[in-house]
C-alpha positions as CSV (number, residue, x, y, z in Angstrom):
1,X,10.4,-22.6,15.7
2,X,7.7,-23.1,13.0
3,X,5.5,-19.5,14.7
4,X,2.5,-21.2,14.8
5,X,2.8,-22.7,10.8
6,X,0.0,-25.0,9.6
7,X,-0.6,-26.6,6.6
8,X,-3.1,-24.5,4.3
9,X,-4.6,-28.1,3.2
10,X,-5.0,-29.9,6.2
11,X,-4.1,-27.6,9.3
12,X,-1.6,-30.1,10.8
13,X,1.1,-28.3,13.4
14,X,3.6,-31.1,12.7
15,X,5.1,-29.4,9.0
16,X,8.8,-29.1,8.4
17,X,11.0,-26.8,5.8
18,X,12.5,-28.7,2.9
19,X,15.0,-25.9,1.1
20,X,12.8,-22.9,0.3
21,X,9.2,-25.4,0.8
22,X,7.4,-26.9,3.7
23,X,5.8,-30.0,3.5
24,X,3.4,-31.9,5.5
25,X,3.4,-35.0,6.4
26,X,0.3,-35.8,7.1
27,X,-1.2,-35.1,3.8
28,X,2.1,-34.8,2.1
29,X,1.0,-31.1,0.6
30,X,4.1,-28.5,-0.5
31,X,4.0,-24.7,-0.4
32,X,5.9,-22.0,0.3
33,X,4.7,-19.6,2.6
34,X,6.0,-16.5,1.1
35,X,4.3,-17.1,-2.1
36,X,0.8,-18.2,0.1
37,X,0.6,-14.1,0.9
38,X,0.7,-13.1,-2.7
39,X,-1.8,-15.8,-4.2
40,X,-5.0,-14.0,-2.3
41,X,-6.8,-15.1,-5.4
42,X,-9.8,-17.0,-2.8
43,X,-10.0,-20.2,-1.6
44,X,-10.1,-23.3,-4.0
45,X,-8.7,-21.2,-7.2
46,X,-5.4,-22.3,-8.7
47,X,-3.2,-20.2,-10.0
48,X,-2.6,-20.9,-14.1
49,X,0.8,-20.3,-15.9
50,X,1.8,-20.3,-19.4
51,X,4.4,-22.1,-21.0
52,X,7.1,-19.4,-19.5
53,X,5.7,-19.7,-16.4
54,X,3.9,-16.3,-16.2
55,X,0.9,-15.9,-14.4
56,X,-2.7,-15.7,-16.7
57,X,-5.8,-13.8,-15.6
58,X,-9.4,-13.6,-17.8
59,X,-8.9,-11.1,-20.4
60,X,-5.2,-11.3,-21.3
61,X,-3.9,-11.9,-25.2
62,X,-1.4,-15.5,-25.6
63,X,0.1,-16.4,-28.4
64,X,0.1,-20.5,-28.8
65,X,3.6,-21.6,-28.9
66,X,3.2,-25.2,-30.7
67,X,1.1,-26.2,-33.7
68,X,-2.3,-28.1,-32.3
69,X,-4.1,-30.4,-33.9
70,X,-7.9,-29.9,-33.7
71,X,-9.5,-33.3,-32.2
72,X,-12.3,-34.3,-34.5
73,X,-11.2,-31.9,-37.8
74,X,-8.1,-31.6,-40.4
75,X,-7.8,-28.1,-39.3
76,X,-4.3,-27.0,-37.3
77,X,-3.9,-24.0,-34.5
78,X,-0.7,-23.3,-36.4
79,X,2.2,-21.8,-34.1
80,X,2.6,-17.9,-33.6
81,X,-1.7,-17.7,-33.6
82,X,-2.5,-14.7,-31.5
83,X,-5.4,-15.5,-29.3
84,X,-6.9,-12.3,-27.4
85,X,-9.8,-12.0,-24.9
86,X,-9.0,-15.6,-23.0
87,X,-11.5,-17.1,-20.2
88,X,-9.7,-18.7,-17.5
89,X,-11.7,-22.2,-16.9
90,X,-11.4,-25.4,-14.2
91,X,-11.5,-28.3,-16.3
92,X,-11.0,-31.7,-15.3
93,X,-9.2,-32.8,-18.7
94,X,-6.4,-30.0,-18.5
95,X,-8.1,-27.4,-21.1
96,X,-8.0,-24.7,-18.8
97,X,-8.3,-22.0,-21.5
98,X,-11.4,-21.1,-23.1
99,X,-11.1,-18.8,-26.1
100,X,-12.3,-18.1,-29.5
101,X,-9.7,-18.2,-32.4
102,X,-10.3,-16.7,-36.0
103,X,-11.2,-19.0,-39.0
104,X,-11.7,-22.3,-36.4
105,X,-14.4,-20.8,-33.6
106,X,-14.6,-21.1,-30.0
107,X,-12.1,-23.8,-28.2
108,X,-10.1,-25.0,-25.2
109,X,-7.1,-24.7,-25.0
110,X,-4.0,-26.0,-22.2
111,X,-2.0,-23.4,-20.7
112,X,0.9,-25.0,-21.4
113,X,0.7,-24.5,-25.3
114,X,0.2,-20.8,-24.7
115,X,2.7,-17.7,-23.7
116,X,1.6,-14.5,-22.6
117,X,1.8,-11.7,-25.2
């Protein structure tokens, strides 16, 4: 029924669909195994989207989409700012975008602020 299926997080036999998912109950872990082929990326890195959902990779040009308050200064990432040459980081506090922006320097930045230009 399930050809052999395990869960990529735990590798317990006992998963079952939900709609276009499967779940585990064991660990309770979601994925869909279509989407498990194309994510090769290795093991242990997550995949980071942008506001529209679009996948980012180091290198690519964003545009934020929200003004943003610097923590710590007056100054403002003001909306429409075109930020090229991005690093793709793992950070614990959600900043998952390190960058350098003209006139305020190098920053982090959450991918959800962001949309691929």
């Amino acid at each position: 029924m399930t050809d052999n299926l395990k869960c990529p997080k735990c590798g317990s036999e006992h998963v079952y669909p939900d709609g276009t998912l499967w779940v585990c109950p064991d660990c309770a872990n979601e994925w869909n195994p279509e989407a498990e082929g194309q994510s090769d990326a290795g093991e242990g890195s997550s995949v980071i989207k942008d506001a529209n959902g679009n996948v980012l990779v180091d290198g690519d040009s964003v545009t934020v989409v929200k003004d943003l308050k610097v923590k710590g200064s007056s100054l403002v990432v003001k909306s429409g700012t075109k930020v090229k040459n991005i690093r793709l980081v793992d950070a614990t506090d959600g900043h998952n975008i390190a960058c350098k922006i003209t006139g305020i320097g190098a920053m982090n930045l959450k991918s959800e602020f962001v949309k691929k230009s």
